[in-house]
C-alpha positions, 0 to 999 in steps of 0.5 A: 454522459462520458463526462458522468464516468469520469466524475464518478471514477474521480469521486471514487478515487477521491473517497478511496485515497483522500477521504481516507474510507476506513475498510480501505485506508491503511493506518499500519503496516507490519513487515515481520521478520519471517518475510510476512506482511500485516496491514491494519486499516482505519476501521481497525481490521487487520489483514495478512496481505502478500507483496505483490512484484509490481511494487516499487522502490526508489530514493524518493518513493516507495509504491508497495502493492499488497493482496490479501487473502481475500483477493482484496488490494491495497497500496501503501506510498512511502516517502523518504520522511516516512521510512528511516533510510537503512530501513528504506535501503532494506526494503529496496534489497527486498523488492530487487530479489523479488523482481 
């Protein structure tokens, strides 16, 4: 039974992050210049989301945690040949005042 659990929550974490469900997977983000963020997903809705301080920020990978206004979460990952490095080294700055 245990061994259903763990298939089911693999499943899920496979439909979420790797098969890309639209209502869930970000195509977009926004960081607008007044400190806001806007994120868009697959099926095309936008949603204002806030940063959240467990996000995370290095040379090699950015793990940015997002709420929206309807308490829903998302995450973006962000490598190093997704991000322009002074828009990268900005982010990092962003995230220490934060913390």
């Amino acid at each position: 039974m245990a061994s259903f659990g763990l298939l089911s929550s693999a499943f899920y974490y496979v439909a979420k992050h790797q098969a890309y469900w639209p209502p869930l997977a970000v195509s977009a983000l926004k960081w607008r210049e007044w400190g806001g963020w806007e994120l868009y997903t697959l099926d095309g809705k936008r949603h204002a989301v806030q940063l959240l301080p467990n996000s995370y920020s290095s040379a090699m990978i950015s793990i940015l945690n997002f709420r929206s206004l309807k308490a829903r979460r998302f995450t973006v990952v962000l490598t190093p040949d997704l991000l322009p490095t002074e828009k990268a080294r900005h982010l990092k700055r962003r995230l220490n005042i934060l913390h």
